[in-house]
KEKE-3310 file (N, C-alpha, C; in steps of 0.2 Angstrom, whole numbers, plus 5000, padded with zeros to 4 digits):
npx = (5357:5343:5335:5326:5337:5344:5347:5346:5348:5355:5368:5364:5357:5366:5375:5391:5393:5389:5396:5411:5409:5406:5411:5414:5424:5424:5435:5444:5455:5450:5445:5443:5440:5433:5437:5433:5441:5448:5454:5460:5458:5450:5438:5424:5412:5395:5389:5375:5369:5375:5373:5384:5394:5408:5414:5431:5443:5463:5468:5459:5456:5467:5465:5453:5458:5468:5464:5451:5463:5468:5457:5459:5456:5464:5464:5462:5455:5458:5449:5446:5442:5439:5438:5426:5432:5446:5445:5448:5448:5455:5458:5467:5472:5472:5487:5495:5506:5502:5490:5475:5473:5486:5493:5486:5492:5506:5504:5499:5508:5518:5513:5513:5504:5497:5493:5486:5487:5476:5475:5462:5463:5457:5449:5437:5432:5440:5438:5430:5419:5415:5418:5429:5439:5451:5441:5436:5433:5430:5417:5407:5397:5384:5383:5370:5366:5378:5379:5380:5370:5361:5357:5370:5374:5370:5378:5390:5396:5408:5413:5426:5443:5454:5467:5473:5470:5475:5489:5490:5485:5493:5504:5498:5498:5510:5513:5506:5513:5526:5521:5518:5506:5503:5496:5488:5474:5466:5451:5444:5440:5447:5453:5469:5475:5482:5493:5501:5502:5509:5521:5526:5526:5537:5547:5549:5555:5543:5543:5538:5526:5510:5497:5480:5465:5451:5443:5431:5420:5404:5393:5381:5366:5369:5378:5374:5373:5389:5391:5388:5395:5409:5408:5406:5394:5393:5392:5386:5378:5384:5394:5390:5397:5413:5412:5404:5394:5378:5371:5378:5387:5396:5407:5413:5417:5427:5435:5440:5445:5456:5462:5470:5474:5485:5491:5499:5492:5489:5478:5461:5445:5429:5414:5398:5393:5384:5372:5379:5384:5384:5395:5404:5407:5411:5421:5430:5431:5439:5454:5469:5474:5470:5454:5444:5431:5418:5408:5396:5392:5379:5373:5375:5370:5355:5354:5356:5345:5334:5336:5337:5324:5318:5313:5325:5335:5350:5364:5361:5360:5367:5379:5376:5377:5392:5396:5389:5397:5410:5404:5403:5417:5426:5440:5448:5437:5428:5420:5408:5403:5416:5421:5408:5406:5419:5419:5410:5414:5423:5415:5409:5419:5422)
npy = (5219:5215:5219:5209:5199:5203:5197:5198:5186:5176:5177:5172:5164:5151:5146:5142:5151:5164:5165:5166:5177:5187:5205:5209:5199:5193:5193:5180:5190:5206:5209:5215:5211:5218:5217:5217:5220:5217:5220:5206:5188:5174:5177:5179:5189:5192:5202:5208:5217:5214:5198:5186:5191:5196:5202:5202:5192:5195:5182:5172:5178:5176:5161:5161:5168:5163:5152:5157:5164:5153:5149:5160:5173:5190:5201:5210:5224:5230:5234:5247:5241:5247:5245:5254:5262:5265:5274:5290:5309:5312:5300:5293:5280:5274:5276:5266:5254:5242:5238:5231:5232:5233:5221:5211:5211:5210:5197:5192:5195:5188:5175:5171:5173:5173:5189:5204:5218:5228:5244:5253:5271:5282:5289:5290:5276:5276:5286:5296:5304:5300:5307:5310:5313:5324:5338:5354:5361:5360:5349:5354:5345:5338:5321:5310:5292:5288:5293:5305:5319:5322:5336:5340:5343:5356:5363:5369:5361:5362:5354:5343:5348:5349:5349:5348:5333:5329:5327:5318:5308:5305:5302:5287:5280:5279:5269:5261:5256:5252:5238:5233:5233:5234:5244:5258:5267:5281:5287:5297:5309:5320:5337:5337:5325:5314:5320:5324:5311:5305:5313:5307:5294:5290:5300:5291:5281:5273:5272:5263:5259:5259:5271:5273:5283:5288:5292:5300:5302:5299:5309:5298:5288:5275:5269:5264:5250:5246:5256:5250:5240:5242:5251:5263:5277:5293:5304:5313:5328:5328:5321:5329:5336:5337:5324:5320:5329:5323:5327:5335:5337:5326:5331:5339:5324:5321:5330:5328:5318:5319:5330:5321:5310:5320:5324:5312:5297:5282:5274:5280:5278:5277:5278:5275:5261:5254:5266:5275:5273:5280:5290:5283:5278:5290:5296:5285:5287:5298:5298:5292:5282:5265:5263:5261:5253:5253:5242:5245:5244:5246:5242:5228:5223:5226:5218:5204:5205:5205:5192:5184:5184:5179:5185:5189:5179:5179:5175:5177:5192:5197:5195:5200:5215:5216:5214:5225:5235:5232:5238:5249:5254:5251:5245:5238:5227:5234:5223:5216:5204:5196:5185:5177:5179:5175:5161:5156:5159:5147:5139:5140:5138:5125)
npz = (5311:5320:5334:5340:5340:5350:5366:5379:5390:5388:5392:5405:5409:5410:5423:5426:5414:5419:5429:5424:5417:5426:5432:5445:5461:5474:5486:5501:5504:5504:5517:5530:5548:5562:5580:5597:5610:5627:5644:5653:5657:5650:5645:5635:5633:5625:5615:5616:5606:5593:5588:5586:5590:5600:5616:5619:5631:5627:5629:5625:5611:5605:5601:5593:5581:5577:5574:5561:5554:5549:5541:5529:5533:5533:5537:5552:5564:5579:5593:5609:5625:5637:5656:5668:5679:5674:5666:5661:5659:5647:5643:5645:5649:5635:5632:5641:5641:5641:5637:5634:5620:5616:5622:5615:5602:5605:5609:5596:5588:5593:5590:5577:5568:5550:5549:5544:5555:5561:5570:5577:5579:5594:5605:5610:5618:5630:5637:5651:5647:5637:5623:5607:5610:5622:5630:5623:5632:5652:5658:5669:5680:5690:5692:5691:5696:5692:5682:5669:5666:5653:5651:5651:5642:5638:5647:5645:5638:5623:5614:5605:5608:5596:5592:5605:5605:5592:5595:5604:5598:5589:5602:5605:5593:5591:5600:5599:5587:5590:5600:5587:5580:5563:5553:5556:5563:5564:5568:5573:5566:5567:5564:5553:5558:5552:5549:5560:5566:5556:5557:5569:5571:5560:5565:5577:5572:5563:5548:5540:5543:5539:5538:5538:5534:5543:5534:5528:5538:5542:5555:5560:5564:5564:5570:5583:5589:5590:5601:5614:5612:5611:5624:5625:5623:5619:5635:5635:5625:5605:5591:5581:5581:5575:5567:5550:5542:5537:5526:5516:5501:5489:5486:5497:5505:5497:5495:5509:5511:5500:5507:5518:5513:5507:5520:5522:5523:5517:5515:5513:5519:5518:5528:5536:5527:5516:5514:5510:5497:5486:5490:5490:5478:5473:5482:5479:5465:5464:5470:5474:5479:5490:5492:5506:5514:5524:5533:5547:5563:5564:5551:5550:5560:5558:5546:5553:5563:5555:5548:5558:5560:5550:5539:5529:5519:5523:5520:5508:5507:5514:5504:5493:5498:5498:5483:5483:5488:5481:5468:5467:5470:5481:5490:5503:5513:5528:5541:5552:5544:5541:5543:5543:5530:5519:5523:5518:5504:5503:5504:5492:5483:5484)
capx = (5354:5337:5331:5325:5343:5346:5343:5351:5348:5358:5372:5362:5355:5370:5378:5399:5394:5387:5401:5414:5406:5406:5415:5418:5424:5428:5444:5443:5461:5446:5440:5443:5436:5433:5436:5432:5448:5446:5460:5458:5456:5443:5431:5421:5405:5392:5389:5367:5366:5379:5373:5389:5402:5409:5423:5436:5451:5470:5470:5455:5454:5471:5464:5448:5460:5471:5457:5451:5469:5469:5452:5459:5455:5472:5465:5462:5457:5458:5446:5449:5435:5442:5433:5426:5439:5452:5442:5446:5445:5459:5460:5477:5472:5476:5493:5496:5507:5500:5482:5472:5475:5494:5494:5482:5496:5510:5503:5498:5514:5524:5513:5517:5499:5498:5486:5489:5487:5477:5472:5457:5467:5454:5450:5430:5433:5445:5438:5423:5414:5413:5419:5434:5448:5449:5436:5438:5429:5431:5411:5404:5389:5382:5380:5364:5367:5382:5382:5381:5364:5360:5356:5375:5375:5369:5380:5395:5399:5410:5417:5432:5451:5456:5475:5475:5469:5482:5497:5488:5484:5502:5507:5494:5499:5518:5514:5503:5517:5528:5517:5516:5503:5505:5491:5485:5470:5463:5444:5440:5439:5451:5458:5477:5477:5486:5499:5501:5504:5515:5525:5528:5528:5543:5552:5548:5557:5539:5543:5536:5520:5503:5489:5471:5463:5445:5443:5425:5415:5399:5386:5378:5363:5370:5383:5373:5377:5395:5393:5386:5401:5416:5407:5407:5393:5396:5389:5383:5381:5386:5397:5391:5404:5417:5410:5402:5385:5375:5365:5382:5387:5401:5411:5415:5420:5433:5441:5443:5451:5463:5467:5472:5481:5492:5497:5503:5489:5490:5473:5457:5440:5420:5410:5395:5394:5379:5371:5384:5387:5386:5401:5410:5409:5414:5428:5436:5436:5444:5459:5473:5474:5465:5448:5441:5423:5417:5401:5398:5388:5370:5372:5378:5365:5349:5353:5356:5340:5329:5338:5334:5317:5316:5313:5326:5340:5357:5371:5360:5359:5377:5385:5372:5380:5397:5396:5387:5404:5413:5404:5403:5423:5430:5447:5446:5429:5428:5414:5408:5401:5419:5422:5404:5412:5427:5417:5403:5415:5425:5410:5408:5423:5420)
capy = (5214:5215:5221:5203:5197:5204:5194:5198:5182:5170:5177:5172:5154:5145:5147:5144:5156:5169:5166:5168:5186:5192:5210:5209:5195:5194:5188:5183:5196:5210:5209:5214:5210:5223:5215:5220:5217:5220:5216:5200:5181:5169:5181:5179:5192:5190:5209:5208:5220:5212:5191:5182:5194:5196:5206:5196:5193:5194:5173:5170:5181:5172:5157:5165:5169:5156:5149:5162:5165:5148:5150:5165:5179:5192:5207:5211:5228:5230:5240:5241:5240:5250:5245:5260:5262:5265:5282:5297:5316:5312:5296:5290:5274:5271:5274:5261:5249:5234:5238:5229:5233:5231:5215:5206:5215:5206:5189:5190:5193:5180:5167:5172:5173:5179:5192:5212:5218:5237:5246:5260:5277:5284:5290:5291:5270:5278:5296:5296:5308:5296:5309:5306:5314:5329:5343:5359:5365:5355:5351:5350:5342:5333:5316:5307:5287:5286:5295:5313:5321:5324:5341:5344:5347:5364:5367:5372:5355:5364:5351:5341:5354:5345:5351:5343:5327:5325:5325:5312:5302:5303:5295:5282:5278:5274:5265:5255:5251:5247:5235:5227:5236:5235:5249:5263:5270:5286:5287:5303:5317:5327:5342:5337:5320:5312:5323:5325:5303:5304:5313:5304:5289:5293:5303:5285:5274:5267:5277:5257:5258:5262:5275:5271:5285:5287:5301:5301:5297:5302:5308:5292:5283:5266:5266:5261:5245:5248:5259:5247:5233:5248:5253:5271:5280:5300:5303:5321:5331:5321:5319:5330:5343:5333:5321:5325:5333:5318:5332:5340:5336:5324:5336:5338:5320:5322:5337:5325:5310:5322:5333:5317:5310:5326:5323:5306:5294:5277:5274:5280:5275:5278:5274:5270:5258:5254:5273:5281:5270:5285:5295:5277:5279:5296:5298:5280:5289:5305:5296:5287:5275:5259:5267:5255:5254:5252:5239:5248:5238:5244:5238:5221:5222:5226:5212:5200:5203:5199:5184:5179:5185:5174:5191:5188:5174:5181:5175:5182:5200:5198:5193:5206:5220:5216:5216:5231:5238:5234:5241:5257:5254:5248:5241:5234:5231:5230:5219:5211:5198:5196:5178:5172:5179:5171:5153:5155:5160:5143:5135:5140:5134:5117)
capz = (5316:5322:5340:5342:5341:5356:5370:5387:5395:5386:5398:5412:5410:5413:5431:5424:5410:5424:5435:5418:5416:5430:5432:5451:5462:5481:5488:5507:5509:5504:5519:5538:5553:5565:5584:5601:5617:5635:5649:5658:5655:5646:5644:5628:5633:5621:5612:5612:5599:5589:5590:5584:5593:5606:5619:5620:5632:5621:5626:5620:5603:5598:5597:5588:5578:5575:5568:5558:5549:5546:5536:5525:5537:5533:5542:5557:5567:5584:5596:5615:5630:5645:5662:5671:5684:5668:5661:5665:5654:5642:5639:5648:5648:5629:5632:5642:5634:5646:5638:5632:5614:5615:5625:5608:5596:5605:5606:5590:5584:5594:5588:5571:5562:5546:5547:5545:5561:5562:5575:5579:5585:5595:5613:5615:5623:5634:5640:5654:5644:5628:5615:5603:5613:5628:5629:5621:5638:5654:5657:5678:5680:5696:5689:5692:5696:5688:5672:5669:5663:5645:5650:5652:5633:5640:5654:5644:5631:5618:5610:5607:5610:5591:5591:5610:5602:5589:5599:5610:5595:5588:5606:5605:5586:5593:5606:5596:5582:5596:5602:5581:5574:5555:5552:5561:5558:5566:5567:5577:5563:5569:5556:5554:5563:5548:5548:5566:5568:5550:5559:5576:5567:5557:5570:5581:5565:5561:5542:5536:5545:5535:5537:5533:5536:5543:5531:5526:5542:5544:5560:5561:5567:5563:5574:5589:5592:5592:5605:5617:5610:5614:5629:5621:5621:5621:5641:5634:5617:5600:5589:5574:5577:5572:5564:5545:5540:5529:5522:5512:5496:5490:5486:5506:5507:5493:5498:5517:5507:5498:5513:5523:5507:5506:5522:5522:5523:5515:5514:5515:5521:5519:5533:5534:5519:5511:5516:5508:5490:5481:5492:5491:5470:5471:5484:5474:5461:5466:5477:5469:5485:5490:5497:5510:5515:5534:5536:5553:5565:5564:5545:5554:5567:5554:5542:5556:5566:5548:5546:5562:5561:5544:5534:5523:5517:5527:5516:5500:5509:5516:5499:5487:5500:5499:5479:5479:5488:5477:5461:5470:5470:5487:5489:5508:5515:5533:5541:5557:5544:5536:5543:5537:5521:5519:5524:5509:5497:5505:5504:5486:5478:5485)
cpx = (5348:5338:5330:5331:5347:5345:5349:5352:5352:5366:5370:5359:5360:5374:5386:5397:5394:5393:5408:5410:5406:5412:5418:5420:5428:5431:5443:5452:5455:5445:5446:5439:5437:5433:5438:5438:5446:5453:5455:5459:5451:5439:5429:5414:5403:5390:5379:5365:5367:5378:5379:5395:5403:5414:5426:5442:5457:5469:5462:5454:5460:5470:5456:5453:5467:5470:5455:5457:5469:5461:5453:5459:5464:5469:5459:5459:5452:5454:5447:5444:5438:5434:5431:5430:5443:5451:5444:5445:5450:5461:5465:5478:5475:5482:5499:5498:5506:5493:5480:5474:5482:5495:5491:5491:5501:5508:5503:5504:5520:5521:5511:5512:5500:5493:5492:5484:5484:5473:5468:5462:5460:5451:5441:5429:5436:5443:5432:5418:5413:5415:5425:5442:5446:5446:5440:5438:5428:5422:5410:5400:5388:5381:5375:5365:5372:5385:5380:5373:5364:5359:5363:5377:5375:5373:5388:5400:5402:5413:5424:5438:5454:5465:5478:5474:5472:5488:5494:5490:5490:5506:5504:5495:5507:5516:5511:5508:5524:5527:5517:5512:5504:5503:5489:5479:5465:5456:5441:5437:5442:5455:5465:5478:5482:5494:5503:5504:5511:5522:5528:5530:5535:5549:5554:5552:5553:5541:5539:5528:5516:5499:5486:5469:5454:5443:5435:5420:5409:5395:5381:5373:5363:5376:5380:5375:5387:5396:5392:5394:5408:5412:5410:5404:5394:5389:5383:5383:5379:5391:5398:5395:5409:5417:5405:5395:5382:5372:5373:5383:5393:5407:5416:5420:5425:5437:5442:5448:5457:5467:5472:5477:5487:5494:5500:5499:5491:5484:5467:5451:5431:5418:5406:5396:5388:5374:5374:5387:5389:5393:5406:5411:5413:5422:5435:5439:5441:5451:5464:5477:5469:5460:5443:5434:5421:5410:5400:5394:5379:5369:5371:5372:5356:5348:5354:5349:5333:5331:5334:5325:5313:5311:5316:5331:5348:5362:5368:5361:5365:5381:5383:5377:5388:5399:5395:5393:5409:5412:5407:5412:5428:5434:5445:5440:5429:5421:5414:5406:5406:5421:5415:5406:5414:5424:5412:5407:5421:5421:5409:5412:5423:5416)
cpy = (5217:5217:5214:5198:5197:5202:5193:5190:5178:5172:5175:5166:5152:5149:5148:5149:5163:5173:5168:5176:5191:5197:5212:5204:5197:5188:5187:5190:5203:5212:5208:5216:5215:5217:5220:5217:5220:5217:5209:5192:5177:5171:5181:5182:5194:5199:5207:5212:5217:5202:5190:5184:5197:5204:5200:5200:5194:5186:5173:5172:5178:5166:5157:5165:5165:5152:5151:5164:5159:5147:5154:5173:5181:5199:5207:5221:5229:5238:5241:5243:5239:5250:5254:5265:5265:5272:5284:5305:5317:5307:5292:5285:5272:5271:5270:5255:5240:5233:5233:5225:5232:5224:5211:5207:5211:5200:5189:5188:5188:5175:5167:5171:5177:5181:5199:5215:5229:5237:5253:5265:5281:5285:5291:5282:5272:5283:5293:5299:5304:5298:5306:5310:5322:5334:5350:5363:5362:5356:5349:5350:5337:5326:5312:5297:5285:5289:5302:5312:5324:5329:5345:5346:5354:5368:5368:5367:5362:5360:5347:5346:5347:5347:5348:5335:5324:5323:5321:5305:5300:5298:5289:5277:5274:5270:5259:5252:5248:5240:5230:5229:5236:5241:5253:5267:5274:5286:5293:5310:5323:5329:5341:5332:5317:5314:5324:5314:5301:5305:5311:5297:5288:5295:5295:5279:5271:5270:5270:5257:5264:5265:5275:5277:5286:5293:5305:5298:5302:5303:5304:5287:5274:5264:5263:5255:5244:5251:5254:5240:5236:5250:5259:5277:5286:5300:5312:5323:5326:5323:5323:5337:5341:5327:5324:5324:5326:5322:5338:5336:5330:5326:5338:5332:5319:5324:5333:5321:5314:5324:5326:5313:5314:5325:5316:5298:5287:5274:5276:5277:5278:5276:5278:5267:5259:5261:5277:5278:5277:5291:5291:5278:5285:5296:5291:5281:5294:5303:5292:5280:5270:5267:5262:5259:5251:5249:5241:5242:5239:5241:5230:5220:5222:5220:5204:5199:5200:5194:5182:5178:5180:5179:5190:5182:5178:5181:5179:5191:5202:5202:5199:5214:5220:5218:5222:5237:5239:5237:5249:5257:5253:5245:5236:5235:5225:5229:5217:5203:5195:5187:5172:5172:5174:5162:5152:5155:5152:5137:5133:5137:5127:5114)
cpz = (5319:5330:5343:5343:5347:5364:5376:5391:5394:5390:5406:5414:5412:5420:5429:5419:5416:5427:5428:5419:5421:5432:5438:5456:5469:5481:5496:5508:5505:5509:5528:5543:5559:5574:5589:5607:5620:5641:5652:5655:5653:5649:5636:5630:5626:5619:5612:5608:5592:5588:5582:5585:5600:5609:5619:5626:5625:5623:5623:5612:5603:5599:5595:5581:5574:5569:5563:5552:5546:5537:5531:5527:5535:5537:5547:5560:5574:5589:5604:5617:5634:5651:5663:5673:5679:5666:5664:5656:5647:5640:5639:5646:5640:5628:5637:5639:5638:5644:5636:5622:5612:5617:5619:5604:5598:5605:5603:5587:5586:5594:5580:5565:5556:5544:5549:5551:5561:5568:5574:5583:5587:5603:5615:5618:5628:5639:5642:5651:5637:5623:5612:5605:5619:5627:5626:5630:5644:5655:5667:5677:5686:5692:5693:5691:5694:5683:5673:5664:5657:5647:5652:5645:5633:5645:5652:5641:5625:5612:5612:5603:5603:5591:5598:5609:5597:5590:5605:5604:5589:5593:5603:5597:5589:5596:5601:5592:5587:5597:5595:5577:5565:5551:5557:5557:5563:5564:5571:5572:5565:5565:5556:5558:5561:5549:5553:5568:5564:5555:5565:5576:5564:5561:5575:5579:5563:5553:5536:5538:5542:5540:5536:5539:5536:5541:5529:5530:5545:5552:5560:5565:5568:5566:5581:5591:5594:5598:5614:5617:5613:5620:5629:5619:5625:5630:5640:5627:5613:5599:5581:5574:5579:5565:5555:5543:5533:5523:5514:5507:5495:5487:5492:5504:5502:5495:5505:5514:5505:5501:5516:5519:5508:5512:5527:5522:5517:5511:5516:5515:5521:5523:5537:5528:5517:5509:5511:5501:5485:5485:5492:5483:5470:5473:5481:5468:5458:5467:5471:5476:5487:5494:5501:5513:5524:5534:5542:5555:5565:5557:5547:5558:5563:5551:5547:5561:5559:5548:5551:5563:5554:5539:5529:5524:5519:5522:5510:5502:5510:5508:5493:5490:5497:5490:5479:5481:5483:5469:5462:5471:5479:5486:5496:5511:5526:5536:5546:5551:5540:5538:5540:5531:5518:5519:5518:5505:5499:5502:5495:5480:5480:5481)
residu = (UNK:UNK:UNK:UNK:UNK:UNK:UNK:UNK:UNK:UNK:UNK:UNK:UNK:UNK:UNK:UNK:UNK:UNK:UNK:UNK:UNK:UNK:UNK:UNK:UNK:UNK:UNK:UNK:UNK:UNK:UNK:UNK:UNK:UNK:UNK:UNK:UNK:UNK:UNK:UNK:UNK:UNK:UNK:UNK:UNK:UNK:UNK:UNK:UNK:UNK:UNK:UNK:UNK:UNK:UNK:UNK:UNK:UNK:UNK:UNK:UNK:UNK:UNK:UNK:UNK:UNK:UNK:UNK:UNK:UNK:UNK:UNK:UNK:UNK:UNK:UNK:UNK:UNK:UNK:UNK:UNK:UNK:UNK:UNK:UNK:UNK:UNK:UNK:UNK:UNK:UNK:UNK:UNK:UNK:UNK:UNK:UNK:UNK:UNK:UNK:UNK:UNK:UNK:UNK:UNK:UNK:UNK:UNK:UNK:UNK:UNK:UNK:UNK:UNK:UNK:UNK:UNK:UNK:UNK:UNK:UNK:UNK:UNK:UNK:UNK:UNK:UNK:UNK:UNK:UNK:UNK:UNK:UNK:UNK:UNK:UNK:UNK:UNK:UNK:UNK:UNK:UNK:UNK:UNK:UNK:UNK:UNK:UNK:UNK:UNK:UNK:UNK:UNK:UNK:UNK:UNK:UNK:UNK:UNK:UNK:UNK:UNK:UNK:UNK:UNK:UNK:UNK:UNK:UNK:UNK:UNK:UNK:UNK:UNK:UNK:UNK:UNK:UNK:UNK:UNK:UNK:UNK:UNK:UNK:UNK:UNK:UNK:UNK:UNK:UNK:UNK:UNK:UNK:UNK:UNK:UNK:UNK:UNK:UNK:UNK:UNK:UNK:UNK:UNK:UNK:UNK:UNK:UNK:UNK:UNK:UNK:UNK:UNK:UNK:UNK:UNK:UNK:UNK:UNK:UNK:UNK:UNK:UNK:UNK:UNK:UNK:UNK:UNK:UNK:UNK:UNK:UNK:UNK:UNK:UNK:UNK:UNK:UNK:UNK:UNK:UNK:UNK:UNK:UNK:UNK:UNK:UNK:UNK:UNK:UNK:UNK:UNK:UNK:UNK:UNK:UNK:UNK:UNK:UNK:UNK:UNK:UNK:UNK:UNK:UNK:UNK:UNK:UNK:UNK:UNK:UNK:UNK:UNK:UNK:UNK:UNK:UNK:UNK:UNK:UNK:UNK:UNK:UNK:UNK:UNK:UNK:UNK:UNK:UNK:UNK:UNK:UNK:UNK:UNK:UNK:UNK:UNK:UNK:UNK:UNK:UNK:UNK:UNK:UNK:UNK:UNK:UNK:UNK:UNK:UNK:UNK:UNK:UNK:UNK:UNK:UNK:UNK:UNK:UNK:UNK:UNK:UNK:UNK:UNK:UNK:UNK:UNK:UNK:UNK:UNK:UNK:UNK:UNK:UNK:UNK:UNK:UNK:UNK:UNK:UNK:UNK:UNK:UNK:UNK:UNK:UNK:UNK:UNK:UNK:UNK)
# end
């Protein structure tokens, strides 16, 4: 056969052949929506980094969501947005099982949605200092208006006490599956968090309740609007010692997903998403568990200011992203854009 016989397009002119061919296909149960909760009544505050999301009260996100399950939405994961008043240096407040967080998870569940229900384990919404659980070092600083001065990075910040933080984040795991939780899902990077929830989970009788670990998450510039949405950022410091180094290989992000496998983890997670395809191929293919992908929200917040700016086509930039998650091998992909999702790929079989 000839060179000339070979002609790529002829799988590509017709639209049912294309869609027949194609190697990967989104599901809306692919796909979960990251949401922001706050204590109180019909409050729906608008997120300005984030246009199309909010905080929510618990009444009003279940019937957000009501909605939403009725359109295909199956997961769900929960963040919380503790007032001021609520902080203090360890984060007490997340163990309150009148939170925020727990009061969604029981509605949710006595009005009998069928959606999988995860929740964020993690204490930098919760802690006045913003980090992801209590100091290694307690930090004094005169605060200026309010807020502590970034020159406390210098006045004896050491970090987050990682071994005091998992025996936090093992209560905050109970209370959460208490409460209904289906999913927990650890997001601080603390060494042995996994193993540290397995076991209090278990001891607890949750021994049914899944792990999605936030196993490959990097020091990130694209979290910003998030922090704004959680009312979270660190008040001092950062976050890149804990958090992981962009600049190291993905060999790193392996050896995280396995460790956190070995001790006991369910699933793990890559996040950021599009940033990181090449550490979302690899660590998918190392792992013998789903490996879910985290659309963070500066991904969400970029593609949604060009839209509005009439830069680019939204749904084409959404739906090309989300493919290219999953060539790169993602199981679950989570997304503030997962309800336009779900409505396109709606829109499409009609």
């Amino acid at each position: 056969m000839s060179d000339h016989n070979q002609r790529m397009r002829r799988m590509r002119q017709n639209p049912l052949l294309r869609d027949m061919a194609a190697d990967y296909v989104l599901r809306p149960e692919d796909f979960i929506l990251p949401l922001f909760v706050r204590n109180g009544e019909d409050i729906r505050h608008p997120i300005l980094s984030m246009p199309g999301h909010f905080q929510y009260s618990p009444d009003v996100l279940l019937e957000e969501l009501s909605e939403w399950a009725a359109m295909g939405l199956r997961g769900v994961m929960l963040f919380g947005v503790v007032d001021a008043a609520d902080k203090d240096a360890v984060g007490s407040h997340a163990h309150d099982p009148d939170n925020a967080v727990c009061t969604t998870l029981r509605m949710v569940k006595r009005a009998g949605l069928n959606l999988l229900l995860m929740t964020d384990l993690c204490y930098c919404e919760y802690t006045d200092h913003g980090h992801c659980g209590p100091l290694a070092k307690p930090v004094r600083t005169r605060r200026k208006g309010g807020r502590m001065p970034k020159a406390a990075a210098e006045e004896g910040f050491e970090g987050v006490d990682n071994d005091a933080t998992i025996e936090l984040l093992a209560k905050q795991a109970v209370i959460h599956c208490e409460a209904g939780a289906d999913v927990v899902a650890p997001s601080g990077m603390m060494d042995h968090a996994v193993a540290s929830i397995r076991r209090s989970l278990d001891s607890a009788g949750f021994i049914d309740r899944a792990i999605m670990g936030y196993s490959v998450k990097y020091a990130s510039a694209f979290y910003g609007p998030f922090r704004e949405a959680a009312q979270s950022p660190p008040q001092f410091g950062d976050r890149r010692g804990y958090q992981m180094d962009f600049r190291r290989a993905t060999t790193e992000a392996i050896r995280e997903a396995q460790l956190d496998i070995a001790e006991g983890a369910d699933m793990v997670m890559v996040k950021p998403g599009m940033p990181y395809l090449d550490v979302l191929r690899e660590v998918s293919r190392a792992v013998s568990v789903p490996c879910a992908v985290y659309q963070v929200s500066g991904e969400y917040a970029m593609i949604k200011a060009a839209a509005q700016a009439g830069w680019l086509d939204e749904k084409a930039a959404v739906l090309e992203s989300m493919y290219a998650f999953k060539r790169a091998g993602a199981g679950p992909i989570i997304s503030y854009h997962a309800v336009d999702v779900i409505t396109w790929l709606a829109q499409n079989r009609e």
